[in-house]
Biopython code that builds the backbone (N, CA, C, O; Angstrom):
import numpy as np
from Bio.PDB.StructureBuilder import StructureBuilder

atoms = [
    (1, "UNK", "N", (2.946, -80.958, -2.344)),
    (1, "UNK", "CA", (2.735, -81.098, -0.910)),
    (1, "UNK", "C", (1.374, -80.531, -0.544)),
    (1, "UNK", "O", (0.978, -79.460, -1.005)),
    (2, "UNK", "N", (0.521, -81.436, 0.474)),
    (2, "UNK", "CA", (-0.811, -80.637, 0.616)),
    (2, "UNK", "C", (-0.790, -79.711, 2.159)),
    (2, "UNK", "O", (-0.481, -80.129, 3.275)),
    (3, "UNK", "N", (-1.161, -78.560, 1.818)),
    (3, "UNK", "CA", (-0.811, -77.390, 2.877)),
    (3, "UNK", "C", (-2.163, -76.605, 2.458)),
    (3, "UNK", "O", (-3.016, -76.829, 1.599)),
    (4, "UNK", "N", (-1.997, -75.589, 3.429)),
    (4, "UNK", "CA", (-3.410, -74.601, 3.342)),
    (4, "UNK", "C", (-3.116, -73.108, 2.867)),
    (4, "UNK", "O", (-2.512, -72.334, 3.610)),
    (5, "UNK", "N", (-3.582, -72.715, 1.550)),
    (5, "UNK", "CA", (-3.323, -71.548, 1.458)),
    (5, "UNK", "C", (-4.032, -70.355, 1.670)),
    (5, "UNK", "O", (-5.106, -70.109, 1.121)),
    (6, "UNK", "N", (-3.381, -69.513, 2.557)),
    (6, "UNK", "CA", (-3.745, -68.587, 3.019)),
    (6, "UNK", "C", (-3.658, -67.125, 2.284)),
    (6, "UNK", "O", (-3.076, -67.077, 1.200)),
    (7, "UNK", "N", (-4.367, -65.614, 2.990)),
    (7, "UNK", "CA", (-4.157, -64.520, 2.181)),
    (7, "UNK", "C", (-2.466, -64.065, 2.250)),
    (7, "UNK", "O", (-1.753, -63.368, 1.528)),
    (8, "UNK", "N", (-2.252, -64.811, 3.449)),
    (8, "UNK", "CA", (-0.607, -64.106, 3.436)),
    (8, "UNK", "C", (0.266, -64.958, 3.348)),
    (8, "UNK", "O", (1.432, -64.586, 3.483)),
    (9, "UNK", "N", (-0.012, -66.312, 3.104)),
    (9, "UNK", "CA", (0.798, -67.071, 2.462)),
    (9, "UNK", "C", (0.536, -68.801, 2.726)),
    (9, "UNK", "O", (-0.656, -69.096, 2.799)),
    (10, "UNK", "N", (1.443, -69.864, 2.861)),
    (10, "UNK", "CA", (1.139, -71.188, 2.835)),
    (10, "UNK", "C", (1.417, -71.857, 4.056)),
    (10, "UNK", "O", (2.583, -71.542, 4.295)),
    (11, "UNK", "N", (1.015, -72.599, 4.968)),
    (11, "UNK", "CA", (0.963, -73.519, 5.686)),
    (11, "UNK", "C", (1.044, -74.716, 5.381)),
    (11, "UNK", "O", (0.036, -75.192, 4.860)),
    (12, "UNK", "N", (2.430, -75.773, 5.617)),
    (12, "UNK", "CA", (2.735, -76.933, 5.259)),
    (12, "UNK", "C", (3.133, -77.438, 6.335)),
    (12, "UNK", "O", (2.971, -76.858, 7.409)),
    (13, "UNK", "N", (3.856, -78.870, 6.202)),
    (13, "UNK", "CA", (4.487, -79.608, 7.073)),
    (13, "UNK", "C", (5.432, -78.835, 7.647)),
    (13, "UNK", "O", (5.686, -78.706, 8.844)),
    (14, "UNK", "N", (6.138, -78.127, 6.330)),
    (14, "UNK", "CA", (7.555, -77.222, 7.228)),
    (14, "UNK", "C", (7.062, -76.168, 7.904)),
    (14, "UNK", "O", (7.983, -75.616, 8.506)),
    (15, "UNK", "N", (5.811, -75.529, 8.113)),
    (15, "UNK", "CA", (5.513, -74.220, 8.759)),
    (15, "UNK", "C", (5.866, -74.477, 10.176)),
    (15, "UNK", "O", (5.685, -75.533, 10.781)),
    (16, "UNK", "N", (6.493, -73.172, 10.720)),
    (16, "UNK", "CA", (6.838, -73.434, 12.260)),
    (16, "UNK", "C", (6.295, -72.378, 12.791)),
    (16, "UNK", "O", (5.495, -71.797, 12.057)),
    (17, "UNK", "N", (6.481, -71.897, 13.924)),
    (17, "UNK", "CA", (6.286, -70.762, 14.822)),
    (17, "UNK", "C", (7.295, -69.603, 14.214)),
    (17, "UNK", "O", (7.021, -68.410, 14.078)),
    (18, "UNK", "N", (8.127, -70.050, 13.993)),
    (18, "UNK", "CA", (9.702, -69.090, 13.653)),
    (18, "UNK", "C", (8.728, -68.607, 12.158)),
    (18, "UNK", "O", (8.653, -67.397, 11.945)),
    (19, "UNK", "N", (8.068, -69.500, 11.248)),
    (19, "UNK", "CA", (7.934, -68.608, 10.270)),
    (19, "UNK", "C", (6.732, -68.150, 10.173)),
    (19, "UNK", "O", (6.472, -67.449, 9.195)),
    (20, "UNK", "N", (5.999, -68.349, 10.874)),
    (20, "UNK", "CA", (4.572, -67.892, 11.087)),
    (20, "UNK", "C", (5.160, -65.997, 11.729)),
    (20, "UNK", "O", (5.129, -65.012, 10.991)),
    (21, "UNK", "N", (5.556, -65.978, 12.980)),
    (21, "UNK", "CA", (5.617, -65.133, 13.921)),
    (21, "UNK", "C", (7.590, -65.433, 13.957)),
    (21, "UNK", "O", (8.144, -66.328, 14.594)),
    (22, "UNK", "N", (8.211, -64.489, 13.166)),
    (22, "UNK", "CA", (10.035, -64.738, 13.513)),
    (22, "UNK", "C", (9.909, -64.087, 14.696)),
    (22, "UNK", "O", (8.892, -63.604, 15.194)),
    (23, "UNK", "N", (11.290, -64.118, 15.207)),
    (23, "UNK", "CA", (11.576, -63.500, 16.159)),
    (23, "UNK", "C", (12.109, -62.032, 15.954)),
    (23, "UNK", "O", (12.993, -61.686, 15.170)),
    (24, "UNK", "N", (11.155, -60.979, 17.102)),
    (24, "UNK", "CA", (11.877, -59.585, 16.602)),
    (24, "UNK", "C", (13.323, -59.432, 16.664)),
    (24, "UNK", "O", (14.085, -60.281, 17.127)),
    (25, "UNK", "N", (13.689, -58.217, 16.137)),
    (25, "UNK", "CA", (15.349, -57.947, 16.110)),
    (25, "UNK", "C", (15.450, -57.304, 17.224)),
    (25, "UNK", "O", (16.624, -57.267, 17.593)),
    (26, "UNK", "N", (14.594, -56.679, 18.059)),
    (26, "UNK", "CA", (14.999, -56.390, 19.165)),
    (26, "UNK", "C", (14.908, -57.510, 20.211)),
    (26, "UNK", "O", (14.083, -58.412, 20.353)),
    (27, "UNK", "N", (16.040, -57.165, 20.920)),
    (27, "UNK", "CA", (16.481, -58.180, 22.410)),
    (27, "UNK", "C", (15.538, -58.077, 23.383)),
    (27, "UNK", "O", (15.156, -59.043, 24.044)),
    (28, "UNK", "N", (14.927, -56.374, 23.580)),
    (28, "UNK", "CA", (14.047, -56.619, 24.596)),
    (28, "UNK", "C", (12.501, -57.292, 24.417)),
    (28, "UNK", "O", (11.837, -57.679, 25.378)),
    (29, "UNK", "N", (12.193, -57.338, 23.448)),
    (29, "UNK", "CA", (10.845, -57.887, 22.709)),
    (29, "UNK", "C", (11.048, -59.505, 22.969)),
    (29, "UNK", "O", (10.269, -60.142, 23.678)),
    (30, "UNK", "N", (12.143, -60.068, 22.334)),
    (30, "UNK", "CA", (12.305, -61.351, 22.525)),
    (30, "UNK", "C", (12.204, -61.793, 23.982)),
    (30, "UNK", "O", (11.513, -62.674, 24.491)),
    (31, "UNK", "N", (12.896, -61.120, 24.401)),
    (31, "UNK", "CA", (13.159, -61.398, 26.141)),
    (31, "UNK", "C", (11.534, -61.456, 27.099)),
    (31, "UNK", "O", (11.144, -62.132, 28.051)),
    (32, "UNK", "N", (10.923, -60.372, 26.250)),
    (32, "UNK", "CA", (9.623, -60.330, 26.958)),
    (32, "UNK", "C", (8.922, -61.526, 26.446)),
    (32, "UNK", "O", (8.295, -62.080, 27.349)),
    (33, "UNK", "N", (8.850, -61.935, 25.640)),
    (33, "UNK", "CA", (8.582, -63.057, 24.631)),
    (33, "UNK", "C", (8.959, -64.243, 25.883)),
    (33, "UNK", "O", (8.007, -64.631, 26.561)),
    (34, "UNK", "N", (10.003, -64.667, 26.104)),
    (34, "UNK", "CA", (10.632, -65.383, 26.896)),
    (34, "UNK", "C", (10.015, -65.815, 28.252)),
    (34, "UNK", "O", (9.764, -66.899, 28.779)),
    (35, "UNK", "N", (9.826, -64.044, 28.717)),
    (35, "UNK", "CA", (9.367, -63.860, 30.288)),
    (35, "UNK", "C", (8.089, -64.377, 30.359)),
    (35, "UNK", "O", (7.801, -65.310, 31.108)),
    (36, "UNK", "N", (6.927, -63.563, 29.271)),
    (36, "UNK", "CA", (5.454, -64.020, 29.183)),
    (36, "UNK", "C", (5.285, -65.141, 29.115)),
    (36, "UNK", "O", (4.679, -65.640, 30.064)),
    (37, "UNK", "N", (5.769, -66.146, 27.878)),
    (37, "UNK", "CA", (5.918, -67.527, 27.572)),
    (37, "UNK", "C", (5.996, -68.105, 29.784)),
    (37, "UNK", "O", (5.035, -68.633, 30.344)),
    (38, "UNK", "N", (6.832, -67.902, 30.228)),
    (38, "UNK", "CA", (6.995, -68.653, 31.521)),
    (38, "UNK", "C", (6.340, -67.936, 32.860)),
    (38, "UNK", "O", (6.681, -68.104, 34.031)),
    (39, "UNK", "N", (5.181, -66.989, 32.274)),
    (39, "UNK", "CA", (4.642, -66.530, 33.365)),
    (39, "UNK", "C", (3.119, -67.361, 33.141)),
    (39, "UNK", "O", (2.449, -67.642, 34.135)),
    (40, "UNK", "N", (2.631, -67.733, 31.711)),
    (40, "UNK", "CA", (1.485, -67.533, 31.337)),
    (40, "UNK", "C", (1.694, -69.201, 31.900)),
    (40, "UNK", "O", (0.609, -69.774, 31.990)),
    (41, "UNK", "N", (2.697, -69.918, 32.224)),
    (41, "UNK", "CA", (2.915, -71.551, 32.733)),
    (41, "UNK", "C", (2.757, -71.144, 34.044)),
    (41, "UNK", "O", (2.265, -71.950, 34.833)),
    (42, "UNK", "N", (3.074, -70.069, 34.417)),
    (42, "UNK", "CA", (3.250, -69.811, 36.302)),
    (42, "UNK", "C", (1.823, -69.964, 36.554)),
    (42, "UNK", "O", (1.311, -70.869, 37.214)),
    (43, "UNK", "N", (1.209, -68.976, 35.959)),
    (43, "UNK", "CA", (-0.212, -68.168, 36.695)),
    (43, "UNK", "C", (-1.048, -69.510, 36.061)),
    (43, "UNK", "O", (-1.733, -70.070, 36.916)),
    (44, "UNK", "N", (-1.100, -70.053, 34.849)),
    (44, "UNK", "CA", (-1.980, -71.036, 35.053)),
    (44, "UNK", "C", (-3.679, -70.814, 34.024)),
    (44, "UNK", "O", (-4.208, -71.545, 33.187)),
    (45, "UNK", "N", (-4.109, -69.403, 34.639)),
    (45, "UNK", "CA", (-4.990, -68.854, 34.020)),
    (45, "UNK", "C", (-4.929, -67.616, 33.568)),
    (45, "UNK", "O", (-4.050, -66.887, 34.028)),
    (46, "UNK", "N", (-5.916, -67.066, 32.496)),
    (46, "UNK", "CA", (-5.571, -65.879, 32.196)),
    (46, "UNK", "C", (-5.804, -64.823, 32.949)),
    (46, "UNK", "O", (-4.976, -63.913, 32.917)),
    (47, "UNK", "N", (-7.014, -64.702, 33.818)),
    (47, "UNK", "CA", (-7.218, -63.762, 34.693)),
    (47, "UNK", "C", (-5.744, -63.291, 35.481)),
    (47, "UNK", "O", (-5.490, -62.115, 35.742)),
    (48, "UNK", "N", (-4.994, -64.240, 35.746)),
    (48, "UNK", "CA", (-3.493, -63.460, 36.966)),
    (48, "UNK", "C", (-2.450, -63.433, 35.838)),
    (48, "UNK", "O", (-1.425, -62.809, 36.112)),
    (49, "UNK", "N", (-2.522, -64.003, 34.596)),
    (49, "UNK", "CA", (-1.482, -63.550, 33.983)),
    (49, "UNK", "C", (-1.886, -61.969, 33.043)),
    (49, "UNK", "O", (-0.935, -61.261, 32.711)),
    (50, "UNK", "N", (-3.015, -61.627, 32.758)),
    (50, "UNK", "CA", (-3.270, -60.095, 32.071)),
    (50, "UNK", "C", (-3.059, -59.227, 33.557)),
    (50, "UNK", "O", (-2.818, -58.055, 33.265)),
    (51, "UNK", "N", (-3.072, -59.405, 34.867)),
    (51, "UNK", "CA", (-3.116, -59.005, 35.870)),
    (51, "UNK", "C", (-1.439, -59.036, 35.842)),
    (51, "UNK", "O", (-0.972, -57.898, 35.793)),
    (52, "UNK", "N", (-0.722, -59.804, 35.857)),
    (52, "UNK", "CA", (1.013, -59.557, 36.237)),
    (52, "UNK", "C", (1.469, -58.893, 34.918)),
    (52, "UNK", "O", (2.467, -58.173, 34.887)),
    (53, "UNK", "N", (0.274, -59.305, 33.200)),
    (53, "UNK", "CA", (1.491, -57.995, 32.409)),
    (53, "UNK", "C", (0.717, -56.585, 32.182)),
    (53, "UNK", "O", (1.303, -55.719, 31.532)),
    (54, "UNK", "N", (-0.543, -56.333, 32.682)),
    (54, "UNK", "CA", (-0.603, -55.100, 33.123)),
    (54, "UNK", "C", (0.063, -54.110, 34.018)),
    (54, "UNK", "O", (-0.258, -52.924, 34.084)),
    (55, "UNK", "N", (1.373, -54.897, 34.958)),
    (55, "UNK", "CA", (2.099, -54.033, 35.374)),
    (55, "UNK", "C", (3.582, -53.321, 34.498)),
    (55, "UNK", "O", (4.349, -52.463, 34.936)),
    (56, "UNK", "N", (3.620, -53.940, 33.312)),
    (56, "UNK", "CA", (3.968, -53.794, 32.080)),
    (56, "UNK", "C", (4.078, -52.987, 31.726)),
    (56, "UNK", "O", (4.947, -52.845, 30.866)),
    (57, "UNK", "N", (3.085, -51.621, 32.234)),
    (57, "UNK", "CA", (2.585, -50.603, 31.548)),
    (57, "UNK", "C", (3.620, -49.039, 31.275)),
    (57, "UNK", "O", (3.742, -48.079, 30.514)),
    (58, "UNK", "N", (4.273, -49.757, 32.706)),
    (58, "UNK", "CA", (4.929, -48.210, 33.272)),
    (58, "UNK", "C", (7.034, -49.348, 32.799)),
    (58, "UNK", "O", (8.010, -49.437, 33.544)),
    (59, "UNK", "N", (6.898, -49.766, 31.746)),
    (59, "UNK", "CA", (8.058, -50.632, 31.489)),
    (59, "UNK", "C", (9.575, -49.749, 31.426)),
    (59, "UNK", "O", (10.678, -49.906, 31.949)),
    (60, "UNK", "N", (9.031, -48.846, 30.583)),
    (60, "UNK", "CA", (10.247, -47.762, 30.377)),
    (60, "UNK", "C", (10.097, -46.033, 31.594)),
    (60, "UNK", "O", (10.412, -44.846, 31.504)),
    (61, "UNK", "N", (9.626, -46.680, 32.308)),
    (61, "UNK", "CA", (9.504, -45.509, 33.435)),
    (61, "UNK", "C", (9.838, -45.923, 35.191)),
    (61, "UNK", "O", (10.097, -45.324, 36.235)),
    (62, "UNK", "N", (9.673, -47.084, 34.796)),
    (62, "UNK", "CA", (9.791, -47.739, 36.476)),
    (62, "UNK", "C", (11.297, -48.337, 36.405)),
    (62, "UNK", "O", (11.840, -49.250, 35.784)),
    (63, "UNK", "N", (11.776, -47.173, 37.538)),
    (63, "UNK", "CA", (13.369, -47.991, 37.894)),
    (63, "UNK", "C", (13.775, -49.327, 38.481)),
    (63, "UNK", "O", (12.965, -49.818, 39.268)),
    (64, "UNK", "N", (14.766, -49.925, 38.262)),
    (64, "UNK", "CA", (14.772, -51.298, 39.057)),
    (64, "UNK", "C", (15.226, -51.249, 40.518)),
    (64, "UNK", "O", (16.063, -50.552, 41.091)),
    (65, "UNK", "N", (14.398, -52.219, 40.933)),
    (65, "UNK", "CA", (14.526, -52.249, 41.939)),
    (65, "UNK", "C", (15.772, -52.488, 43.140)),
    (65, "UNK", "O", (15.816, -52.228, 44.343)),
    (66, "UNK", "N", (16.833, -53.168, 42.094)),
    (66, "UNK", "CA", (17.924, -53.954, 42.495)),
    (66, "UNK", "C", (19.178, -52.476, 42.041)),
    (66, "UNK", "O", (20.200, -52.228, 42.680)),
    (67, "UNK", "N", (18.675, -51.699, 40.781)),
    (67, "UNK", "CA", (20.099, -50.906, 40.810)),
    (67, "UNK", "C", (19.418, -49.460, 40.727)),
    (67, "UNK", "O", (20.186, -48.506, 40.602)),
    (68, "UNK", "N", (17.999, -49.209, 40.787)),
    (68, "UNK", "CA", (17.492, -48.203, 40.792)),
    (68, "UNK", "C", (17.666, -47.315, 39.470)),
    (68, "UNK", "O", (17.204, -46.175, 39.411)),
    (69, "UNK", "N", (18.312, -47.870, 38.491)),
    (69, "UNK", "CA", (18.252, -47.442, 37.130)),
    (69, "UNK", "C", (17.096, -47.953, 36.158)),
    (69, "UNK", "O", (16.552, -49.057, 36.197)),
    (70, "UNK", "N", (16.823, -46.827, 35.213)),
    (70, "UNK", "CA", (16.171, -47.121, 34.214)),
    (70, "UNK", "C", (16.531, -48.512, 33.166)),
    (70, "UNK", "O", (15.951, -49.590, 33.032)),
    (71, "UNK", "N", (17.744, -47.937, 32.522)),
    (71, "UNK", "CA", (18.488, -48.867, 31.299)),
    (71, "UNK", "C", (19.697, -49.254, 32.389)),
    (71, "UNK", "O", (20.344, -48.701, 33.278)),
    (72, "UNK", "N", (19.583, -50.552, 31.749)),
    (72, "UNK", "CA", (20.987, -51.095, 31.899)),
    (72, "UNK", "C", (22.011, -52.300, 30.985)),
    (72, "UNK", "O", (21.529, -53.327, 30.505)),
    (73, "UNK", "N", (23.101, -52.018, 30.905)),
    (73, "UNK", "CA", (23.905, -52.145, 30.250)),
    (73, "UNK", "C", (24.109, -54.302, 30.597)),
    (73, "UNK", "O", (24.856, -54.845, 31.411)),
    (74, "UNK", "N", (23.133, -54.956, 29.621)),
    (74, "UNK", "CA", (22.853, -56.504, 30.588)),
    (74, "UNK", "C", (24.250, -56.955, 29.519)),
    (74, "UNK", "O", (24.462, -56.730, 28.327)),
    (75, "UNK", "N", (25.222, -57.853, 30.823)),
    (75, "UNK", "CA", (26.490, -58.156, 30.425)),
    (75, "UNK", "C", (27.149, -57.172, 29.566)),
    (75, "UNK", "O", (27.467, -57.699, 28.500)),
    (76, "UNK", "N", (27.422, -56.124, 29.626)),
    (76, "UNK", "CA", (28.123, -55.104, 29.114)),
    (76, "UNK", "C", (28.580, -55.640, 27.694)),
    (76, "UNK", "O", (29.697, -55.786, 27.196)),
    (77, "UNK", "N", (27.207, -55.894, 27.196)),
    (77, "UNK", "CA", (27.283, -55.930, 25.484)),
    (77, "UNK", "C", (26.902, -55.060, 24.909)),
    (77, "UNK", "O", (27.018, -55.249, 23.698)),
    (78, "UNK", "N", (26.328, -53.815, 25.254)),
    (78, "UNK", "CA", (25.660, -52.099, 25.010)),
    (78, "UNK", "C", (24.611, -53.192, 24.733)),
    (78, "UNK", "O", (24.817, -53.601, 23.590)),
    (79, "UNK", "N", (24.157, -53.474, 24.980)),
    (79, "UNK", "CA", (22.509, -53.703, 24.823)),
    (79, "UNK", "C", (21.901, -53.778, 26.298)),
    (79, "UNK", "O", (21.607, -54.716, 27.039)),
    (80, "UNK", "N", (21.826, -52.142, 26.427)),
    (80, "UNK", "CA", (20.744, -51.580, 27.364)),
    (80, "UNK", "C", (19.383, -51.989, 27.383)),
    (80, "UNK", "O", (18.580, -51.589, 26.541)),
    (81, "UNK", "N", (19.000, -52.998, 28.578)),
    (81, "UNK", "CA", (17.582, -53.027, 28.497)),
    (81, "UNK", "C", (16.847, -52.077, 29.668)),
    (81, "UNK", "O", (17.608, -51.559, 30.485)),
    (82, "UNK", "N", (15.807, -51.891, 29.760)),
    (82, "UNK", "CA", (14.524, -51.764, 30.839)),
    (82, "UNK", "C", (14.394, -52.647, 31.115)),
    (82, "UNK", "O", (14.373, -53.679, 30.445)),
    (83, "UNK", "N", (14.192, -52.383, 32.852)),
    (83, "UNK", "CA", (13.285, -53.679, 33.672)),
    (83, "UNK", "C", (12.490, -54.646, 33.564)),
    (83, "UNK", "O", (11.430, -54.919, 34.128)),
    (84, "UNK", "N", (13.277, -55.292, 32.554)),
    (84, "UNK", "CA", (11.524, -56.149, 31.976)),
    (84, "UNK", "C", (11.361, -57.319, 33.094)),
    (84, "UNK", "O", (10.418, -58.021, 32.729)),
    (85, "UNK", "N", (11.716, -57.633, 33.885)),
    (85, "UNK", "CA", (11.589, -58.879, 34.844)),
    (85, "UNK", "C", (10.869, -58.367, 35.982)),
    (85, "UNK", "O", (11.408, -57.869, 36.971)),
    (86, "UNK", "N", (9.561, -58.515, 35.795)),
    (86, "UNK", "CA", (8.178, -58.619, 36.959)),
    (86, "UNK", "C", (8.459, -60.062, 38.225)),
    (86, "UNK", "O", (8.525, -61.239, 37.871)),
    (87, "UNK", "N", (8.560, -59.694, 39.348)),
    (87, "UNK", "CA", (8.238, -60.852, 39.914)),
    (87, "UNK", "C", (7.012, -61.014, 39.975)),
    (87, "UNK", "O", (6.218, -60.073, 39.979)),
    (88, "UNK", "N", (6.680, -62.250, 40.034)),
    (88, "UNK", "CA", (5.693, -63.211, 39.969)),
    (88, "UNK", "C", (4.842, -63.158, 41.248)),
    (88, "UNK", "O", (3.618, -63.061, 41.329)),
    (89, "UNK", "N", (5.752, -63.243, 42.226)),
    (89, "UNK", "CA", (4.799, -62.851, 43.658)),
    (89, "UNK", "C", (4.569, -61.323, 44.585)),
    (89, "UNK", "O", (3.879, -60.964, 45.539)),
    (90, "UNK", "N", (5.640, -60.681, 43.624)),
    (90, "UNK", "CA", (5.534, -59.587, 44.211)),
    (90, "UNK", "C", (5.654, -58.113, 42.861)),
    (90, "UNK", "O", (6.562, -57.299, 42.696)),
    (91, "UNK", "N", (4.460, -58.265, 42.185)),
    (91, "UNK", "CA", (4.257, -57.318, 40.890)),
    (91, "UNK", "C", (4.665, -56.186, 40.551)),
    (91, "UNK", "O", (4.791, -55.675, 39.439)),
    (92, "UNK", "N", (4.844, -55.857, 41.458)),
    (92, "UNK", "CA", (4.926, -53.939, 41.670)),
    (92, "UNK", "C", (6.385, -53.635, 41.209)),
    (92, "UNK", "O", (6.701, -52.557, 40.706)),
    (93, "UNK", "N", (7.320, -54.755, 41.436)),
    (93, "UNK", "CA", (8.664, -54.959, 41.496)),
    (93, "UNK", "C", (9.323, -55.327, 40.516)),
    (93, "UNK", "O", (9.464, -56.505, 40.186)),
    (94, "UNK", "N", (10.009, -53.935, 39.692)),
    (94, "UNK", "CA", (10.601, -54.292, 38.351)),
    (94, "UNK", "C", (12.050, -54.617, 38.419)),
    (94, "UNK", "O", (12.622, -53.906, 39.245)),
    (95, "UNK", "N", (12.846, -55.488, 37.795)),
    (95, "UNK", "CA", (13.910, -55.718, 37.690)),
    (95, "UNK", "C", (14.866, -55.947, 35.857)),
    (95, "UNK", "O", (14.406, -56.419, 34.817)),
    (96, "UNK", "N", (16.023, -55.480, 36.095)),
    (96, "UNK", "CA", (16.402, -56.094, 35.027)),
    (96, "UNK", "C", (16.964, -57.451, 34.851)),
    (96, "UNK", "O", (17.810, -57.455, 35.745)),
    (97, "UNK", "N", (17.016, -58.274, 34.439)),
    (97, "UNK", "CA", (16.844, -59.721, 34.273)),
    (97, "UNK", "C", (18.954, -59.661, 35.302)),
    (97, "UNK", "O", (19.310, -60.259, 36.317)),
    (98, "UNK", "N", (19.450, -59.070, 34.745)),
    (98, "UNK", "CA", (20.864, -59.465, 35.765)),
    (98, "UNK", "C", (20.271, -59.203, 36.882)),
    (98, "UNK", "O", (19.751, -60.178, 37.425)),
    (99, "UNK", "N", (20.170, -58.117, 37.449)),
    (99, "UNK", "CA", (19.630, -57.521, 39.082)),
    (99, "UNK", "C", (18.565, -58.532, 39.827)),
    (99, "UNK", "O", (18.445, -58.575, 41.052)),
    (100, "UNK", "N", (17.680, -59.477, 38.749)),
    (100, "UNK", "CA", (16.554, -60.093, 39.265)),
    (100, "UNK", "C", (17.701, -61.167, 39.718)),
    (100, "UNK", "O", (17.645, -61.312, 40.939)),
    (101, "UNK", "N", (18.425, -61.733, 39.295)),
    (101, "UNK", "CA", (19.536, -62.885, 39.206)),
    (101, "UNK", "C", (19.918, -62.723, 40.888)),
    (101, "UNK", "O", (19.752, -63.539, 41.795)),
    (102, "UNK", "N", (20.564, -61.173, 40.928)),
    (102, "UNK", "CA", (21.231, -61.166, 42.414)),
    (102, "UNK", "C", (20.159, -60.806, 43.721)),
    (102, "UNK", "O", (20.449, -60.430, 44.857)),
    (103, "UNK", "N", (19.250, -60.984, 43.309)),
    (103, "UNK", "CA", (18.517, -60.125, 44.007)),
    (103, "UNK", "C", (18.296, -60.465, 45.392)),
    (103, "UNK", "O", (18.420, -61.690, 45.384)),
    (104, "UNK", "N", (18.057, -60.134, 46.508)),
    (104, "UNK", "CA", (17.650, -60.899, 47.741)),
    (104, "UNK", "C", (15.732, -61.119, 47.895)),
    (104, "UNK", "O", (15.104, -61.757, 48.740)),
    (105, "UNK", "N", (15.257, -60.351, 46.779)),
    (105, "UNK", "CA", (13.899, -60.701, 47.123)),
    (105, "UNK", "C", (13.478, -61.299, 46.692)),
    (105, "UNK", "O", (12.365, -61.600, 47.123)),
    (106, "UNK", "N", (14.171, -62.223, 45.067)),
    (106, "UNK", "CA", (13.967, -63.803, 45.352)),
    (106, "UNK", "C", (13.206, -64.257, 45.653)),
    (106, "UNK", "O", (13.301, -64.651, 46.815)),
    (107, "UNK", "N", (11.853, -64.586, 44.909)),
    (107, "UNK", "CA", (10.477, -65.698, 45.587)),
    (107, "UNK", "C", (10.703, -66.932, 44.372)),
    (107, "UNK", "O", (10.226, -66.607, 43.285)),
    (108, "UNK", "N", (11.219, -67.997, 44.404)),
    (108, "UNK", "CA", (10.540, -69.222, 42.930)),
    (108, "UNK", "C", (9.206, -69.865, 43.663)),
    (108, "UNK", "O", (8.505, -70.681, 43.064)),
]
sb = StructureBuilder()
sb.init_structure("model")
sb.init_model(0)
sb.init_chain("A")
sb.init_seg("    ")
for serial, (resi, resn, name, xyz) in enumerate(atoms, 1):
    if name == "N":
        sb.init_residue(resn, " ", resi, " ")
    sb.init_atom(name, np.array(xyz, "f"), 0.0, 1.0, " ", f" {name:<3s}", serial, name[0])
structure = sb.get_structure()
């Protein structure tokens, strides 16, 4: 098969994203994975999307907005996340992806 070989390994027809870059074992990594992927389609350009995940910064320190907790317990599977859900129009405003769900401040 003709593919490109590289220092860390081969590129073929079968190479995907999954084996280039797998997916981490953590939930919240993926999830951010998820969020960025559909912000970096929102904003359009890079200037407002390094601008919405620079609020990123304070991830494991900023309570949510919706339950005012740090961790939370998303669908009571013990997999406690942090606020990883930034709104889009209003930055400052961390949520955890359930709380963003009920939320009344809601902008699509």
């Amino acid at each position: 098969s003709s593919g490109i070989n590289a220092e860390y390994g081969s590129f073929n027809e079968e190479t995907t994203n999954e084996t280039i870059w797998p997916p981490s074992k953590f939930i919240v990594f993926n999830k951010l994975t998820e969020i960025a992927n559909s912000a970096s389609l929102y904003f359009g350009n890079a200037t407002k999307f390094f601008i919405w995940l620079s609020y990123y910064q304070n991830l494991y320190s900023q309570p949510c907005r919706g339950c005012g907790k740090i961790l939370c317990d998303e669908n009571n599977k013990d997999r406690f996340l942090a606020p990883i859900r930034r709104d889009f129009n209003q930055l400052d405003k961390a949520y955890h992806l359930s709380c963003f769900q009920n939320s009344d401040d809601l902008i699509l």
